[in-house]
N, C-alpha and C positions, 0 to 999 in steps of 0.2 A: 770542159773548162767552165762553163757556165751554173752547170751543175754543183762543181766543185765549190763557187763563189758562192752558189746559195748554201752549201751547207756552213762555209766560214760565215757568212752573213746570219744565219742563224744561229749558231753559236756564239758568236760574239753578241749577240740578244739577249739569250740566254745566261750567257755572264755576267752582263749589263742586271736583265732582271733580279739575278740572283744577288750581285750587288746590292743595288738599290732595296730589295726585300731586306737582306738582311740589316743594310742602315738603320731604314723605319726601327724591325724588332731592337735592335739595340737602344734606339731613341724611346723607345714605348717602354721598356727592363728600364732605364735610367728616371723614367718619371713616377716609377712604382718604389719607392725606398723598402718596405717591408714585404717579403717573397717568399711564402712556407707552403714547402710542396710536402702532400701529403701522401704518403702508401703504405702498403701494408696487406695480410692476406684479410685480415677481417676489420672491421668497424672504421676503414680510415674515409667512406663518405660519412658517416655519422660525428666522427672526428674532426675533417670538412668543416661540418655545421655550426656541431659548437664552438669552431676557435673564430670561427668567422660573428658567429652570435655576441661574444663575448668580446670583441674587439667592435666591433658597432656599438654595444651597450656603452664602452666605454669610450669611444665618440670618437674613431677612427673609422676614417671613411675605408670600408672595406668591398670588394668586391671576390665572389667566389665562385669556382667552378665543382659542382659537384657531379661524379658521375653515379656515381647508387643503380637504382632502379630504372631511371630515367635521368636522361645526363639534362643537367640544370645550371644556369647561369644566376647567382642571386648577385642581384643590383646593391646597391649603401642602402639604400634604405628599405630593404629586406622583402623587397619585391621577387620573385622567381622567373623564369621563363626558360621553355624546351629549348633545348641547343639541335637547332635541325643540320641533319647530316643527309646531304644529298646523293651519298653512295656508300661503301663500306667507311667503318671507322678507320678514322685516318691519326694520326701522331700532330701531325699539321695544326691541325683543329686547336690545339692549347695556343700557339700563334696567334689564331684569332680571340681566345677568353683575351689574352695580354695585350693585345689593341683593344679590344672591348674595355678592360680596365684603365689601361690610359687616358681611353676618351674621357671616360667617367670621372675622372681624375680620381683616382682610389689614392689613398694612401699604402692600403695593404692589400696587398692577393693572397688568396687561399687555393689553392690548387690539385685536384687530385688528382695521381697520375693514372694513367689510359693506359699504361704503358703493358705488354705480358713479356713479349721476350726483352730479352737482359741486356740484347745492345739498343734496345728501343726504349728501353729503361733510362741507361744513360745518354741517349739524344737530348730525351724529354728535360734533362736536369741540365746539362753539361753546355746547349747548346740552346733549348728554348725558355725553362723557368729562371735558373742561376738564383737558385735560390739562396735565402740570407737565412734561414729556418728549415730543416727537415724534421719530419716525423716517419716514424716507422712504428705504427701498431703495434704489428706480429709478424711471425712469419710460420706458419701450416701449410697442411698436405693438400695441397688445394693448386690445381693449370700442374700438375708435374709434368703433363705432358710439353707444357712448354718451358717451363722454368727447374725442371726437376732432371731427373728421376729422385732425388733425396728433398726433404724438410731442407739441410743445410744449404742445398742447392738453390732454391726457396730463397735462403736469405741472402745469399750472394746476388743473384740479380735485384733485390730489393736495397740491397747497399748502393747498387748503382746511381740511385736518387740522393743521395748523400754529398750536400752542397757542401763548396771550395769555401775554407775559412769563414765556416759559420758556426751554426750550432745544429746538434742532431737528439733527438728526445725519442724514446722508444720506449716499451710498457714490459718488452719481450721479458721470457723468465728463463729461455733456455739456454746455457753456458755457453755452448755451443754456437748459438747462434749472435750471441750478445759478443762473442769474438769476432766473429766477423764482422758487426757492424762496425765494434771498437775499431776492429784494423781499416777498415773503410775510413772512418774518421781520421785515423793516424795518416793516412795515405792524402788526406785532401785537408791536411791543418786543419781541423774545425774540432770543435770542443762536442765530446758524447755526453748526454746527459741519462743515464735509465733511469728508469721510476721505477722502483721495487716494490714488495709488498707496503712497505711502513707508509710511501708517500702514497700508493692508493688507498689506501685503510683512513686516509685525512679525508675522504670525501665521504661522510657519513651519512647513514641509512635514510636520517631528516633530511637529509639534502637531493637525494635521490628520489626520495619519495614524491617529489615534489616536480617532476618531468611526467609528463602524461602516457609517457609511452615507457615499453622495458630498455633503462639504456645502461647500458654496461660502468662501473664505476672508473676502472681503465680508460674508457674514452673519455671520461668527464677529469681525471687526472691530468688525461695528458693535456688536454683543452685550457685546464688553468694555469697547469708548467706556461705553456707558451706564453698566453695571453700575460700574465706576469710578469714574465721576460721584457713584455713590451709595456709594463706599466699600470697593467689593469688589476686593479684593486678586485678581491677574489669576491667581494660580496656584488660586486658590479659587473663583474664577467658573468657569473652565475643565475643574474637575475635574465639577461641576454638569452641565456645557456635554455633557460626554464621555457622563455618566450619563443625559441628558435622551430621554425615548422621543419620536422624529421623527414627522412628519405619517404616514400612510399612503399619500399622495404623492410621498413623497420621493424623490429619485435613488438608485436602492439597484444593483449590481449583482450578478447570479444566474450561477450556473455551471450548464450539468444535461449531461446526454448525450440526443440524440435518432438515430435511426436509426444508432446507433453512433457519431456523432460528437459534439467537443465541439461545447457551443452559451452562448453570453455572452448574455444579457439583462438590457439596462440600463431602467429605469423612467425615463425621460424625460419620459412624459406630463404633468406639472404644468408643466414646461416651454413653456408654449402660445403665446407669441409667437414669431415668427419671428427675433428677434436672439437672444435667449436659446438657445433652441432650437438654431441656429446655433453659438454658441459652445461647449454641450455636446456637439453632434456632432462637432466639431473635435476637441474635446479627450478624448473617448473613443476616435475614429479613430486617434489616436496611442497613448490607453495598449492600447488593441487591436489594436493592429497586428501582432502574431503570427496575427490569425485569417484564414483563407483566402478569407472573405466577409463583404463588410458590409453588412447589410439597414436600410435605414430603415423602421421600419413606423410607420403614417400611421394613427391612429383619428378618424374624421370624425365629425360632429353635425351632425344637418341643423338645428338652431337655431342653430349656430356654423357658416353659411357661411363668412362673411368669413374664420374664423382658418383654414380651410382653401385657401381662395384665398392667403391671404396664405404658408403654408406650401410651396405648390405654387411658387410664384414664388421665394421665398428659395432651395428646394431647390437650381434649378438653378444658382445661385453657389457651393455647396457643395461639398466633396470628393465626390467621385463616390461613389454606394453600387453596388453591383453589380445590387439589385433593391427596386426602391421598393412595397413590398407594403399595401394600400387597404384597411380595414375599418371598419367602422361602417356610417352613416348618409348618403345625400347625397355619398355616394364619387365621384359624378363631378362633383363641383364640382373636387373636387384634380384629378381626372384630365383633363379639358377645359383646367385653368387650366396647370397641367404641363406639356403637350404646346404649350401655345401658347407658352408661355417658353421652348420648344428642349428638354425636356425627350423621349429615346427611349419612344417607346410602348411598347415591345419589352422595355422593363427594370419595366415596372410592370402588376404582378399584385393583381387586383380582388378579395377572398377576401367570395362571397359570404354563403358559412355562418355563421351566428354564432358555432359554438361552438369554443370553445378550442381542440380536439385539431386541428381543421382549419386552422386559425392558425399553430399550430405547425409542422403540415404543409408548410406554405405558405412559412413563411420560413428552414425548413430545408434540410438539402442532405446524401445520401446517401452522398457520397465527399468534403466537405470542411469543417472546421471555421467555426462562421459565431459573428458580432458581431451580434447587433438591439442596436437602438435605436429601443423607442416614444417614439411624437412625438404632438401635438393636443389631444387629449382621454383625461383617464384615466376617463370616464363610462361606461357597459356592458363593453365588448370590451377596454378596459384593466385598469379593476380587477379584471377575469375571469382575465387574464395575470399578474398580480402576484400573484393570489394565488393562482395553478396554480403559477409556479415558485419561492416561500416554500413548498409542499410538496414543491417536488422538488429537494432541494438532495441532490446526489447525491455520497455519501459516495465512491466509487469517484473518481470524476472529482475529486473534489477533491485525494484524494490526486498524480491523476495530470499534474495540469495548475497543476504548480508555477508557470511562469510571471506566470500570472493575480492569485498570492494577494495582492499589494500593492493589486489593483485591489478587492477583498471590502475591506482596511481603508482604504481610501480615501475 
């Protein structure tokens, strides 16, 4: 009997708490008027940034959660700090950004979701953010294991983030997938907005030029859509946009010199799908195309098989690189998968060592100027390269490898 009463007494606690929890959240959602929860398979922390940049410049107190590289809380007044997670990632955690931002008294939250599986998807939207604003990047071939097995399957669980009688902005270009968000939107009253070719084509090259890092025109699109939405005049959202400090993932490219020669390294690794990744390669191969070699180099996870399978296979559609060089983890999943797709065994080098200098080693070259391009994972053996060539930006070389300099303000 006794037994029995503590467990009714404990429950009714537990009821009590969860009550009371959710009052607060409710009270904290009603002091935040503007609520734009971001997702998407690629750029939606760099998207994060800029609407949140752009909406401070324009003098809306904003507070935002970015997760990228390193999940990051940015204050109003464009302060940063590590969001510490005291055991695995949790869903909960957005909970706390939306009290964080209350306290703050934000006018606006910017919100990226955490979210992988699909009903975790619409907790995050339905029950924590209630957003007034969705965006949806993209949706690629990217977690299928949890959100897949198809691209369309992809976008269905990213529909899930798709706020009740709002507005929803997306950049996607694929028929397919632009239906289901539609229907999503139909489904929860809110008005779809896409951004097609013609409205990212408004964001031109001079304007771009002008971010110090490689950032996608799509995300700079969709950053103005919103921010305008809410009033921000686009020369004043942009100048925000310019000032805004990027994920530590971000596509950045480095000049240095190694063994006498030049050497370009592009930070790709956030890039982890195979379309994306693809289309950066392309588009690097051409503005590098003065260098005498071009290396893809490949960082594996042995917990991220698949994305390295699926890298190995895209590869060999690709412009050719000259040497496909393997580090990390589980490095012969790419290399097995590689070679059975027609890819030359003969052009890809397994670099056992962990450490940097050897990496380097590895995808450099004694008598000729060379292009990398990290690809997969920026987790151990990437972020290790990002932040060896942010120390080696070599004043010499800069001077002397004029051609490059458009490619630093890019």
């Amino acid at each position: 009997m006794g037994g029995t009463l503590l467990v009714a007494a404990g429950t009714a606690a537990l009821c009590c708490y969860g009550y009371w929890e959710s009052s607060v959240h409710r009270r904290n959602l009603a002091k935040i008027p503007i609520r734009i929860h971001v997702n998407g398979t690629r750029g939606k922390s760099g998207v994060t940034r800029l609407i949140a940049a752009g909406l401070r410049a324009g003098g809306v107190r904003t507070f935002a959660k970015a997760t990228g590289t390193m999940p990051r809380a940015i204050f109003p007044d464009g302060r940063e700090y590590p969001i510490y997670r005291p055991g695995r990632t949790n869903v909960n955690e957005q909970m706390r950004v939306i009290h964080a931002a209350a306290a703050e008294n934000a006018e606006a939250l910017v919100i990226e979701c955490m979210a992988l599986q699909p009903s975790l998807q619409a907790i995050c939207e339905l029950k924590f953010v209630q957003s007034t604003h969705g965006v949806i990047t993209n949706a690629r071939a990217d977690h299928l294991d949890v959100m897949g097995p198809t691209v369309p399957d992809v976008a269905r669980a990213l529909a899930a983030t798709t706020p009740v009688a709002g507005k929803l902005y997306t950049t996607e270009t694929d028929r397919a997938n632009l239906d289901i968000f539609r229907h999503a939107a139909i489904d929860r009253h809110t008005a779809f907005i896409p951004l097609g070719d013609d409205e990212v084509s408004q964001v031109s090259w001079d304007e771009m030029q002008k971010f110090d890092y490689v950032e996608h025109p799509e995300n700079v699109a969709l950053a103005l859509h919103v921010c305008a939405e809410l009033g921000i005049q686009r020369h004043t959202a942009l100048r925000g946009m310019w000032k805004a400090t990027p994920d530590a993932g971000v596509m950045k490219a480095y000049r240095a010199r190694h063994a006498g020669q030049p050497l370009m390294f592009v930070n790709g690794f956030a890039a982890n799908d195979p379309d994306s990744t693809g289309m950066i390669w392309h588009m690097m191969c051409r503005r590098c195309a003065q260098f005498s070699r071009r290396v893809a180099l490949v960082n594996c996870r042995a917990d991220r098989p698949e994305r390295s399978a699926q890298i190995a296979e895209a590869a060999v559609r690709w412009e050719s690189a000259d040497q496909y060089v393997v580090v990390g983890t589980a490095t012969e999943v790419f290399v097995r998968r590689a070679v059975e797709a027609g890819l030359d065994r003969r052009r890809i080098n397994v670099v056992a060592e962990p450490n940097v200098r050897a990496i380097v080693d590895a995808v450099s070259h004694p008598r000729a100027s060379t292009f990398v391009m990290g690809m997969g994972n920026i987790a151990g053996p990437g972020l290790a390269l990002v932040d060896y060539f942010e120390g080696r930006r070599d004043h010499e070389f800069a001077a002397a490898a004029a051609p490059t300099a458009s490619l630093e303000a890019a």
